[in-house]
Backbone as CSV, one residue per row, in Angstrom:
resi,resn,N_x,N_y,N_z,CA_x,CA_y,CA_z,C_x,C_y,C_z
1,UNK,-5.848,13.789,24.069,-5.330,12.416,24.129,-4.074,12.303,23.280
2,UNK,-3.053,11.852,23.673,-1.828,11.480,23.124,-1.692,10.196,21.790
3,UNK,-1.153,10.150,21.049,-1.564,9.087,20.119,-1.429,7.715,20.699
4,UNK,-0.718,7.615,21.770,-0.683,5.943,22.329,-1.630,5.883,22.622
5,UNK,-2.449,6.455,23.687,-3.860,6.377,24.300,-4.779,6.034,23.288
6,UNK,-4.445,7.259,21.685,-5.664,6.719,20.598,-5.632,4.889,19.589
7,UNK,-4.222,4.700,20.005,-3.797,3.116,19.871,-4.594,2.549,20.670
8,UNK,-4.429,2.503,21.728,-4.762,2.133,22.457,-6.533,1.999,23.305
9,UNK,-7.553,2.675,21.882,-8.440,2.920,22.642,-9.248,2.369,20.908
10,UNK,-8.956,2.566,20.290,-8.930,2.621,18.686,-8.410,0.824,18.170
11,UNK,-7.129,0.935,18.758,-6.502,-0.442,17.988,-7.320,-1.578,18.394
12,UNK,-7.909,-2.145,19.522,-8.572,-3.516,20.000,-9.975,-3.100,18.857
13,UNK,-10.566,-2.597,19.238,-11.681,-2.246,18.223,-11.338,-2.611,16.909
14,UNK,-10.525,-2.128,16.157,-9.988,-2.468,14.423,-9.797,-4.109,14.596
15,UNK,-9.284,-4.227,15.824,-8.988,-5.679,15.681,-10.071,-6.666,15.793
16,UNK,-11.073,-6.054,16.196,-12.280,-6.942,16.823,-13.287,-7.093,15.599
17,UNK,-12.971,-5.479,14.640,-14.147,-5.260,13.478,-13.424,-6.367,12.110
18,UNK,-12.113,-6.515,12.399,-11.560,-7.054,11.328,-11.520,-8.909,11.394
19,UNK,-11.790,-8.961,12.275,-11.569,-10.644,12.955,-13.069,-10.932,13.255
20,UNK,-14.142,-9.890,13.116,-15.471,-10.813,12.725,-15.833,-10.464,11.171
21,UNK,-15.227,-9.947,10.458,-15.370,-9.928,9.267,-14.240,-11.095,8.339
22,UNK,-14.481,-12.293,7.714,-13.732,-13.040,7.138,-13.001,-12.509,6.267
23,UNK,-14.072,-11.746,5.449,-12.958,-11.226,4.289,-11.873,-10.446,4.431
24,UNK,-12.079,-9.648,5.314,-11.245,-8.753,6.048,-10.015,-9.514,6.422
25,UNK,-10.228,-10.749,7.366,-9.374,-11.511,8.227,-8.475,-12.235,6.941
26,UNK,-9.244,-12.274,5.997,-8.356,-13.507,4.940,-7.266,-12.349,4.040
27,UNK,-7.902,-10.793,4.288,-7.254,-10.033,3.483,-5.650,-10.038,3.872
28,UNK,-5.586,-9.726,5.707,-4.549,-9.773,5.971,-3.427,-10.845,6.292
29,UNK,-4.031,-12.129,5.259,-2.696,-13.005,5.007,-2.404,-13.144,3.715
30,UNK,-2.829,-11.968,2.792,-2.441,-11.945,1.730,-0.916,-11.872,1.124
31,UNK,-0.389,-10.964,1.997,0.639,-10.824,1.758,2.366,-11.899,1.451
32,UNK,1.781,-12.443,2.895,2.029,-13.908,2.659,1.889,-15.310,1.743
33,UNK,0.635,-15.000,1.785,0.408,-16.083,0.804,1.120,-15.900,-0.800
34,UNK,0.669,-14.212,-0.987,1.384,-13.950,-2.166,2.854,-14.130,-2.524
35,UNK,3.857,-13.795,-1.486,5.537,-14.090,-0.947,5.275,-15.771,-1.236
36,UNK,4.637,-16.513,-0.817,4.817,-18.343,-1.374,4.931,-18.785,-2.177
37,UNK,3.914,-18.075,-2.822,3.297,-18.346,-4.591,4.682,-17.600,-5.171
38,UNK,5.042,-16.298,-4.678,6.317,-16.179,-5.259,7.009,-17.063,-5.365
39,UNK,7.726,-17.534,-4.268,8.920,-18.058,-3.661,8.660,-19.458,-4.488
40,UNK,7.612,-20.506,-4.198,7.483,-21.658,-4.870,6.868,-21.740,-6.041
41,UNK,5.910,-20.433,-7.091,5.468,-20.379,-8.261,6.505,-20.038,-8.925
42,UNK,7.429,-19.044,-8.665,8.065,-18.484,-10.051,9.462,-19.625,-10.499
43,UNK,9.903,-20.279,-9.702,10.724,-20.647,-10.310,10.440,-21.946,-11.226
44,UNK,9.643,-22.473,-11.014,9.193,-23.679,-12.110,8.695,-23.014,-13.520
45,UNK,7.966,-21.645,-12.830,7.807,-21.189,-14.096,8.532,-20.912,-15.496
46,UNK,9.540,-20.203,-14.181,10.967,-19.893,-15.371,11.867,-20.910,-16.008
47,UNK,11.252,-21.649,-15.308,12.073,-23.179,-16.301,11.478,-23.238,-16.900
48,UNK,9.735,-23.506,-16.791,9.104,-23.622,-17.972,9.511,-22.382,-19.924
49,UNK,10.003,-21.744,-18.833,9.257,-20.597,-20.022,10.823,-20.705,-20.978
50,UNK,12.127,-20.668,-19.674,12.707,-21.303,-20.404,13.741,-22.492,-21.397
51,UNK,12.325,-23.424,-21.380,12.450,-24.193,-21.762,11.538,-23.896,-23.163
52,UNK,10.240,-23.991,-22.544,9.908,-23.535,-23.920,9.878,-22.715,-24.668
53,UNK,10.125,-21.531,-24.298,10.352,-20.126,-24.852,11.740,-19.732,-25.255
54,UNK,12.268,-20.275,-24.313,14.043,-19.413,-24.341,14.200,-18.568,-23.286
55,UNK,13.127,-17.986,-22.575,12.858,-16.686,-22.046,13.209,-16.704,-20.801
56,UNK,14.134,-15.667,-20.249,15.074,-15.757,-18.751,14.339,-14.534,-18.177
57,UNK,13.883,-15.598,-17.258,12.950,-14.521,-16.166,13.480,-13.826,-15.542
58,UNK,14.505,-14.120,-15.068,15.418,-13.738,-13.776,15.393,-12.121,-14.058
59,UNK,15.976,-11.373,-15.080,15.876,-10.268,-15.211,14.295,-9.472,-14.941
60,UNK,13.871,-9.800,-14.612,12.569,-9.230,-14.410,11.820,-9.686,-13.058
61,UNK,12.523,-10.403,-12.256,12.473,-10.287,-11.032,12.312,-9.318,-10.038
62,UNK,13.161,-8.485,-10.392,12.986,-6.916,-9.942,11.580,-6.506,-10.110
63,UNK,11.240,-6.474,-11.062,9.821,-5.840,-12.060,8.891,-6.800,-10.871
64,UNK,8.691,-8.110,-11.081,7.879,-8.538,-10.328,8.223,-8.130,-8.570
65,UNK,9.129,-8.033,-8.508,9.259,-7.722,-6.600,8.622,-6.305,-6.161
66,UNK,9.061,-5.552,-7.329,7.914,-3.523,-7.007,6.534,-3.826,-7.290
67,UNK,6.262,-4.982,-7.610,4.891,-5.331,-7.404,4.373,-5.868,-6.002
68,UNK,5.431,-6.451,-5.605,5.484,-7.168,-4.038,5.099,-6.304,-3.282
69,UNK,6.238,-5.258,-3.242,6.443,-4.418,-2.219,4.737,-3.408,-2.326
70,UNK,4.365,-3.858,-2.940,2.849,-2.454,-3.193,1.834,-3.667,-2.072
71,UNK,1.948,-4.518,-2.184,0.862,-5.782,-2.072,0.228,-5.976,-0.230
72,UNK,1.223,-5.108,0.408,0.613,-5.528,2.095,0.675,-3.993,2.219
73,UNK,0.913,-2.840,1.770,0.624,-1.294,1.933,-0.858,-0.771,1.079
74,UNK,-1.182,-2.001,0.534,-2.397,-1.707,-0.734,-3.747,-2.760,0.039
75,UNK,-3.152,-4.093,0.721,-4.223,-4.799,1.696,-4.654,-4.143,2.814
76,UNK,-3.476,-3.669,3.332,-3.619,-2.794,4.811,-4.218,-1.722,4.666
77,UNK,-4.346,-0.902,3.449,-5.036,0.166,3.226,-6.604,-0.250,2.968
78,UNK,-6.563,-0.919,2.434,-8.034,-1.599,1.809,-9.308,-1.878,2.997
79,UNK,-8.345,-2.634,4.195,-8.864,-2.906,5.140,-8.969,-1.384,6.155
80,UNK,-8.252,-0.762,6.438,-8.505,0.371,7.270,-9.567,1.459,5.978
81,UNK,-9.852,1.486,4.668,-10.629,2.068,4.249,-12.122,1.519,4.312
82,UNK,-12.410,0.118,4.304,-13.823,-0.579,4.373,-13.932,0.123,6.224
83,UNK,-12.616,0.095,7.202,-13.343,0.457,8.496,-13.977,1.807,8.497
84,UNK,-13.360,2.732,7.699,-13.733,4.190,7.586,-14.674,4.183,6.928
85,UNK,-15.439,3.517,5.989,-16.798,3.512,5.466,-17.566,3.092,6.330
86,UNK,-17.566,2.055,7.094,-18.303,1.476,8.372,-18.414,2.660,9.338
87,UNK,-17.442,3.383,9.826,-17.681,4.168,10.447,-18.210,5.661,10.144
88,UNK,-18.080,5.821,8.904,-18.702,6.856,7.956,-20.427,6.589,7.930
89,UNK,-20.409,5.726,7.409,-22.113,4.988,7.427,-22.727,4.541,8.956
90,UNK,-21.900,4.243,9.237,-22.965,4.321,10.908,-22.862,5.545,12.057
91,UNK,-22.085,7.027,10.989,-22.047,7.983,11.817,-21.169,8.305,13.294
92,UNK,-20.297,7.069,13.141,-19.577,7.235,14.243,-18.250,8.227,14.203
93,UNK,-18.302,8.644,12.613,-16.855,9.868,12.578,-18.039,10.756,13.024
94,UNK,-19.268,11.258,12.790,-20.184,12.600,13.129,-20.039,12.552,14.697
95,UNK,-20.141,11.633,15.487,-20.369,11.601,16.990,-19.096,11.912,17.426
96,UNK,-18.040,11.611,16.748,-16.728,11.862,17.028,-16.436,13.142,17.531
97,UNK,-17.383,13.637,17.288,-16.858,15.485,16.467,-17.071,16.208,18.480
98,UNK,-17.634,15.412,19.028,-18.099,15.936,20.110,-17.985,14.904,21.448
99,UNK,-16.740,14.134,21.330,-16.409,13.567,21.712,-15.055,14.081,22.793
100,UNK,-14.100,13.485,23.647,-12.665,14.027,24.107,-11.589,13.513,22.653
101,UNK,-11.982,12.494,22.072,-10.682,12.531,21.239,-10.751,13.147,20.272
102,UNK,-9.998,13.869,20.214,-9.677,15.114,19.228,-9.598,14.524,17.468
103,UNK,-10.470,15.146,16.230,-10.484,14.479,15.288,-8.493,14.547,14.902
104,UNK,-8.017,15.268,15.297,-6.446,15.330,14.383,-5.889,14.267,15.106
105,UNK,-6.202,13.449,16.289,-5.767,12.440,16.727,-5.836,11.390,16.039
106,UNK,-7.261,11.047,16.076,-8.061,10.312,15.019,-7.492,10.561,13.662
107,UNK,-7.197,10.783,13.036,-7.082,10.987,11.336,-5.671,10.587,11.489
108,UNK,-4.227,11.445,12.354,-3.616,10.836,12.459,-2.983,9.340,13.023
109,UNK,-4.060,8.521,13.492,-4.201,7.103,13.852,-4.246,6.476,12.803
110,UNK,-5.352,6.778,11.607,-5.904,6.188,10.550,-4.936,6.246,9.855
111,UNK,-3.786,7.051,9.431,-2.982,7.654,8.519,-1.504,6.952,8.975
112,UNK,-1.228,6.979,10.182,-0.254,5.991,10.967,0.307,4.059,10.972
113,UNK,-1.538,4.094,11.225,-1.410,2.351,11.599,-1.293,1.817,10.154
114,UNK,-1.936,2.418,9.310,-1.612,1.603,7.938,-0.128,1.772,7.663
115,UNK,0.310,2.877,7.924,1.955,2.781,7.578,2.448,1.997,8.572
116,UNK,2.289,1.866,9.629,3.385,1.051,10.038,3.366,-0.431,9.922
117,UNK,1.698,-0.933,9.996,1.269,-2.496,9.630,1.791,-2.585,7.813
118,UNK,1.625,-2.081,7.225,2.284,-2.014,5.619,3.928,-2.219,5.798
119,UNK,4.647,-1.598,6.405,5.716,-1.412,6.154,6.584,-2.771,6.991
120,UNK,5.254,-2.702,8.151,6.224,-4.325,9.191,6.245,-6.012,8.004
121,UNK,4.760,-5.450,7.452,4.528,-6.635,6.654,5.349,-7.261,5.602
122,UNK,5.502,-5.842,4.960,6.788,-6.140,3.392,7.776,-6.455,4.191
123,UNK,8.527,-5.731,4.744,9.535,-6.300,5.765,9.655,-7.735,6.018
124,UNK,8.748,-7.897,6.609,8.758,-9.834,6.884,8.766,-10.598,6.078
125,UNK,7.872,-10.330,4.701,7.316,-10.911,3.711,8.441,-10.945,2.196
126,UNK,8.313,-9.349,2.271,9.494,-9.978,1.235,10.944,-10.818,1.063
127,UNK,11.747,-11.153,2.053,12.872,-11.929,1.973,11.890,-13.720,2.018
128,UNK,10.751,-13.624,2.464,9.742,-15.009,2.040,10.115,-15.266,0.688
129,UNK,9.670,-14.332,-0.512,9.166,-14.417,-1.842,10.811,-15.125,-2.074
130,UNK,11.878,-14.108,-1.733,13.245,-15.125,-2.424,14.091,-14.889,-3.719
131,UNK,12.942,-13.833,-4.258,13.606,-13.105,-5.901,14.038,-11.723,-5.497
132,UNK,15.238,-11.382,-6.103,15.454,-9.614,-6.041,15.919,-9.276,-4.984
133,UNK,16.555,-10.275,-3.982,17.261,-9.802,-2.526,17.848,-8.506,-3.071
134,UNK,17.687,-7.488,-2.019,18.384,-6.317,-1.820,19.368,-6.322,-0.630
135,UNK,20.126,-5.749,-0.087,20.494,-5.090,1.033,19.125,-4.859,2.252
136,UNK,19.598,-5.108,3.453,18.272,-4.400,4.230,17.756,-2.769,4.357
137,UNK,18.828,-1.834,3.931,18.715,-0.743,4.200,18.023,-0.211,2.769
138,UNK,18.245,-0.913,1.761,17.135,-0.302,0.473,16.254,-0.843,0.731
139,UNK,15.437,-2.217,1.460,14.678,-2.626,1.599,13.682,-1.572,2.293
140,UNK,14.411,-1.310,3.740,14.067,-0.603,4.340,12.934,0.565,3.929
141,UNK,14.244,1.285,3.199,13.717,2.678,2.327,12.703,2.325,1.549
142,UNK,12.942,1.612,0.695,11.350,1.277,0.033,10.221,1.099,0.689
143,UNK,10.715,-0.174,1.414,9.138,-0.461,2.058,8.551,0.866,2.779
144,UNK,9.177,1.890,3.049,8.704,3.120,4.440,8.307,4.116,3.182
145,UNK,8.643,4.082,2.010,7.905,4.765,1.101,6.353,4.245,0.330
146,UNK,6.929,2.691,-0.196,5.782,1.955,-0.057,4.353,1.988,0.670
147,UNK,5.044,1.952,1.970,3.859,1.819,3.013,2.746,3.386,2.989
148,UNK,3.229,4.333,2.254,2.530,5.532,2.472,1.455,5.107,1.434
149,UNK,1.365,4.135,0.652,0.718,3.400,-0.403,-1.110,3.110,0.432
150,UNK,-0.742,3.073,1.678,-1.896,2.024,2.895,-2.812,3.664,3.273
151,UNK,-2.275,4.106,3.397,-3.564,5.310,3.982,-3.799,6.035,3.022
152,UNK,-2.988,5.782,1.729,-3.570,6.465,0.634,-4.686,5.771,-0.007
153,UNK,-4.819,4.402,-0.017,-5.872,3.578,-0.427,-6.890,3.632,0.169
154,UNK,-6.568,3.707,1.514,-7.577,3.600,2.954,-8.560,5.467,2.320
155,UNK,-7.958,6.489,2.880,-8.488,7.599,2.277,-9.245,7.994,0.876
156,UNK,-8.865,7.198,-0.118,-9.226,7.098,-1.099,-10.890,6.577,-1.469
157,UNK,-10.899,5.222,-1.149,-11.680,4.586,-0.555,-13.117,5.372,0.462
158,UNK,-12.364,5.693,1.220,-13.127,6.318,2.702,-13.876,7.748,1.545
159,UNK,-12.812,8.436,0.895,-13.273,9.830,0.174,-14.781,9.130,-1.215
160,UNK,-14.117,8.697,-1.907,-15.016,8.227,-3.250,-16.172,7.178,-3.487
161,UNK,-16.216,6.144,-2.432,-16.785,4.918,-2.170,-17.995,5.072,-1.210
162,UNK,-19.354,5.237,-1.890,-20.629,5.672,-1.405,-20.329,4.488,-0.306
163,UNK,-20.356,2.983,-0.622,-20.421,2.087,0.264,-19.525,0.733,-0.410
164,UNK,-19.415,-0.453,0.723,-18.916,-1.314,0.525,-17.981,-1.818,-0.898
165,UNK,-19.785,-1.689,-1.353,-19.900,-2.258,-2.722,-19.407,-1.691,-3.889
166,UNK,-19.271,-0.439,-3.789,-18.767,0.688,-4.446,-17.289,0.757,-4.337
167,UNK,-16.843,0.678,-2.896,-15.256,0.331,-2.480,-14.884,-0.963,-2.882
168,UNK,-15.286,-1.977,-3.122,-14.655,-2.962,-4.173,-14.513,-2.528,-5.422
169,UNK,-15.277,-2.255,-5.747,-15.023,-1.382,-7.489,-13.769,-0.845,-7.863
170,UNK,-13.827,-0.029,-6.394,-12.647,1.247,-6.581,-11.483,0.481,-6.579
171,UNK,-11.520,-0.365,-5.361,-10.057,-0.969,-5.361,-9.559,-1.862,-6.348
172,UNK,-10.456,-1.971,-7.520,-9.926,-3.001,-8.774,-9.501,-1.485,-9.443
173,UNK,-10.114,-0.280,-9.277,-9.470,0.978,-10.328,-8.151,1.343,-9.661
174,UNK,-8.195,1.279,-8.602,-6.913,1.607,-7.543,-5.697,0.789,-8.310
175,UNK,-6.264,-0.828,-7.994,-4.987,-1.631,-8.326,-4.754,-1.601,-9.977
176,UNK,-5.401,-0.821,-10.811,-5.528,-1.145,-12.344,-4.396,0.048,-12.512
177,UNK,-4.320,1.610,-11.896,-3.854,2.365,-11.716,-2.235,2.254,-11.158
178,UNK,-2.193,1.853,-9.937,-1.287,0.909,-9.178,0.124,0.248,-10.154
179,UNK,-0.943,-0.558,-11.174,0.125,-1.471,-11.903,0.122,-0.612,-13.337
180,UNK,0.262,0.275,-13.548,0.224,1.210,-14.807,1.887,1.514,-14.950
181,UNK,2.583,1.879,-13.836,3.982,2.156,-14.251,4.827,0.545,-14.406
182,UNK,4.634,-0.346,-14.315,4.548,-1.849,-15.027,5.468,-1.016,-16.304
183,UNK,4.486,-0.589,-16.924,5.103,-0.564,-18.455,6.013,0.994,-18.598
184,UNK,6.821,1.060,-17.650,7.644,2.276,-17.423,8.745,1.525,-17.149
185,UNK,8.919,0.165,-16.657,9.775,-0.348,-17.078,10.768,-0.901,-18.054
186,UNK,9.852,-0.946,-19.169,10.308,-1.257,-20.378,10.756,0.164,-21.421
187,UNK,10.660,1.297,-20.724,11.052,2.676,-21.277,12.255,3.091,-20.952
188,UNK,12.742,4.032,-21.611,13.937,4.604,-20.844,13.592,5.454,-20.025
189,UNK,14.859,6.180,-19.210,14.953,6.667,-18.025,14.113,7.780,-17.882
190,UNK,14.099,8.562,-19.050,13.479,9.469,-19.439,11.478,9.534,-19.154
191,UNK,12.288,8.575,-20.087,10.277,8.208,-20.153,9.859,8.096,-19.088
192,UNK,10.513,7.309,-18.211,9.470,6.565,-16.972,9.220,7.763,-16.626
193,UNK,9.832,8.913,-16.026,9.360,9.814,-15.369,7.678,9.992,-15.510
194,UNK,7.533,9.984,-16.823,5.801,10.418,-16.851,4.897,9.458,-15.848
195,UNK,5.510,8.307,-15.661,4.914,7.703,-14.824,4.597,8.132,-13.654
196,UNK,5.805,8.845,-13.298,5.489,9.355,-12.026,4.453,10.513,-11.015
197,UNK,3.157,10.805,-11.784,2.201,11.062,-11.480,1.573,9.852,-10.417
198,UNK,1.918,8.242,-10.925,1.282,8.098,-10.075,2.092,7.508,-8.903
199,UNK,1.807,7.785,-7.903,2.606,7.789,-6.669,3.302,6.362,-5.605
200,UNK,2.548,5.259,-6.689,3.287,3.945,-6.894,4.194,3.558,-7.594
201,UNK,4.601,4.427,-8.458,5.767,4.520,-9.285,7.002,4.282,-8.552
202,UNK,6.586,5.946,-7.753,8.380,5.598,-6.957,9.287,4.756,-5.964
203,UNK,8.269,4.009,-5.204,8.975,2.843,-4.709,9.371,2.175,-5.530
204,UNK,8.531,1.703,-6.935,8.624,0.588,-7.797,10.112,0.483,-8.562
205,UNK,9.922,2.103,-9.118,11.523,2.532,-9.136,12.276,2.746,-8.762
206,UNK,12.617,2.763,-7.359,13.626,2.642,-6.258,13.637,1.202,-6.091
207,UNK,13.197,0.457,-6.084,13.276,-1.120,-5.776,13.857,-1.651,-7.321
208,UNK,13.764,-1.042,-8.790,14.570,-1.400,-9.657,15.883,-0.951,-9.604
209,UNK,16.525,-0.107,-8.853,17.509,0.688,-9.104,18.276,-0.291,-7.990
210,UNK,17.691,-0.470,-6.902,18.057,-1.191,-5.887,19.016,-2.350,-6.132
211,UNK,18.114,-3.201,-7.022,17.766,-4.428,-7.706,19.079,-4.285,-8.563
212,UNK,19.738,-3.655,-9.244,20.016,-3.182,-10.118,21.843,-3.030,-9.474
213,UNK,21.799,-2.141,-8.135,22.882,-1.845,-7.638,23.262,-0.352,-7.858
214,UNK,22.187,0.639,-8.362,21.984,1.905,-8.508,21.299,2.762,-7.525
215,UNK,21.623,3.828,-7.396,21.468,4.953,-6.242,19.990,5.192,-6.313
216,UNK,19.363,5.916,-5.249,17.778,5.868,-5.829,17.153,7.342,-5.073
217,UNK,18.519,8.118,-4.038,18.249,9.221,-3.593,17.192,10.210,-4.199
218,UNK,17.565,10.649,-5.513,16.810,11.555,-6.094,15.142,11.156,-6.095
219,UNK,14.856,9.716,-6.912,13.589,9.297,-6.414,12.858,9.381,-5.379
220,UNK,13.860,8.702,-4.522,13.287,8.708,-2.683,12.565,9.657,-2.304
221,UNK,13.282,11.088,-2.774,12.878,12.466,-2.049,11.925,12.559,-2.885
222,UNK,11.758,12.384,-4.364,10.962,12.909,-5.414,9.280,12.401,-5.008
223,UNK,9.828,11.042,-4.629,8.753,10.127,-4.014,7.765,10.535,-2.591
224,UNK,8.602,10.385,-2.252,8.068,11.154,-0.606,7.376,12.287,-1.022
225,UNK,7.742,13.394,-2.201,7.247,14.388,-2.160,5.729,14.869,-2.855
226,UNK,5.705,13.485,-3.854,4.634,12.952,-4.256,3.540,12.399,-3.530
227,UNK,3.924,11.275,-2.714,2.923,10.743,-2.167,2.522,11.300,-1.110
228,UNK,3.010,12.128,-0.342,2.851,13.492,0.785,1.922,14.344,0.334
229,UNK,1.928,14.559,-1.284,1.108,15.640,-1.900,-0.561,14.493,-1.555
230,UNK,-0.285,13.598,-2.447,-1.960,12.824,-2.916,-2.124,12.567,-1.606
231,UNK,-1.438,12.039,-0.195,-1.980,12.200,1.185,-2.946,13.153,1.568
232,UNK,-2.011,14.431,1.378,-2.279,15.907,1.952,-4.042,15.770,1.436
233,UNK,-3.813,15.761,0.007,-5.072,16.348,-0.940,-6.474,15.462,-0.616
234,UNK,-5.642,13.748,-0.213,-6.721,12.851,0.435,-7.408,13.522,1.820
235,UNK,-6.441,13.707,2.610,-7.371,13.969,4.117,-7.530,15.400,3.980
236,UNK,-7.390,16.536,2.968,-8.428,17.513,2.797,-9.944,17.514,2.753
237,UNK,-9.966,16.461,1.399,-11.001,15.657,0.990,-11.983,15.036,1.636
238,UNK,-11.123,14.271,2.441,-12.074,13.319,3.796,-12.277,14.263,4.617
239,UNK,-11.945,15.631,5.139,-11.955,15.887,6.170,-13.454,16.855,5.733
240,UNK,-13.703,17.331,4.779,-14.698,18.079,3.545,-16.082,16.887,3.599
241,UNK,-15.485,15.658,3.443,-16.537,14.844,3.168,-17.610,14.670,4.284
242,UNK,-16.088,14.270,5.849,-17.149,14.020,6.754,-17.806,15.211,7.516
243,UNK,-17.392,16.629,7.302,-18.143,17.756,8.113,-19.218,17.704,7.228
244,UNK,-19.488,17.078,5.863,-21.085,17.218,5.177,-21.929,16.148,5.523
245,UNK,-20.888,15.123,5.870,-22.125,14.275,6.732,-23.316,14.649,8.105
């Protein structure tokens, strides 16, 4: 089977499992909602703050927008990882195995749709929020690095998360992890690097450099080459997990 066919045979189903599940359904207007609360929370804030503080937000706009850009590649993942536990637990990856669609079809579906639903989303969403306009073509680049953020969560999830309940857990360690290079901002150039183990870093820092009016090539590739690795090492993992099922 060709991957349109596995869209196509795969996608109504995700859509059907995700639209009788609420939480699921409310997950994917997060993104949005979050871009509002941007767009109409931060700026009263920053009057507030300085007013009473002194304190000029504006410079840290950036900082808050590489948080943006993580926020619909980290929902979209979340949601395609609760489907891979569902389908993990009711044995439908085992039946798979002996099925016509080929599992490398399958895995590459799972690994696909989150990138491209992640990457359409920031896209739309971030010129919503209204802080940190870039150019479209760094936008671009980020968000398509970003978005590799969604099947890494999804896999993650699917690999470590006995069940449901267990995959909520994770995804508060995910996002605790997630927002760790936060404080790689406030380092020099140098420093941040250490951050870059974790593989949310490098959009975050390509979207400051962006922000900024600085080049972000070296990252980009550095990035890609990172989050390609924790991919790779994810669907080793999953692929280990489900032949022991």
């Amino acid at each position: 089977m060709d991957l349109l066919s596995i869209y196509r045979s795969l996608g109504p189903v995700d859509l059907r499992n995700v639209r009788r599940d609420r939480m699921l359904a409310w997950v994917v207007t997060a993104p949005l909602l979050v871009a509002l609360l941007f767009r109409f929370g931060v700026p009263p804030l920053a009057e507030l703050l300085r007013g009473k503080l002194g304190l000029d937000l504006a410079p840290y706009h950036g900082l808050l927008m590489s948080l943006f850009v993580l926020t619909a590649p980290t929902m979209i993942g979340m949601i395609a990882g609760f489907l891979l536990i569902d389908e993990r637990d009711d044995r439908t990856l085992t039946a798979m195995l002996v099925t016509p669609m080929p599992l490398s079809g399958y895995l590459l579906y799972r690994v696909t749709a989150p990138i491209a639903l992640g990457f359409v989303f920031t896209m739309a969403c971030y010129p919503v929020a209204g802080l940190a306009p870039v150019p479209a073509i760094d936008l671009l680049t980020v968000a398509l690095l970003a978005s590799l953020n969604g099947p890494i969560t999804a896999l993650f999830l699917a690999v470590f998360a006995e069940n449901k309940v267990a995959g909520f857990a994770l995804v508060k360690v995910l996002n605790t992890i997630n927002i760790l290079p936060v404080a790689a901002f406030f380092l020099s150039a140098g420093w941040q690097l250490a951050a870059g183990i974790v593989p949310a870093f490098w959009p975050m820092k390509m979207l400051w450099l962006a922000v900024s009016g600085e080049g972000y090539a070296l990252y980009a590739a550095a990035g890609l080459a990172v989050n390609a690795a924790a991919l790779a090492l994810l669907l080793r993992r999953f692929d280990v997990r489900m032949h022991r099922i």
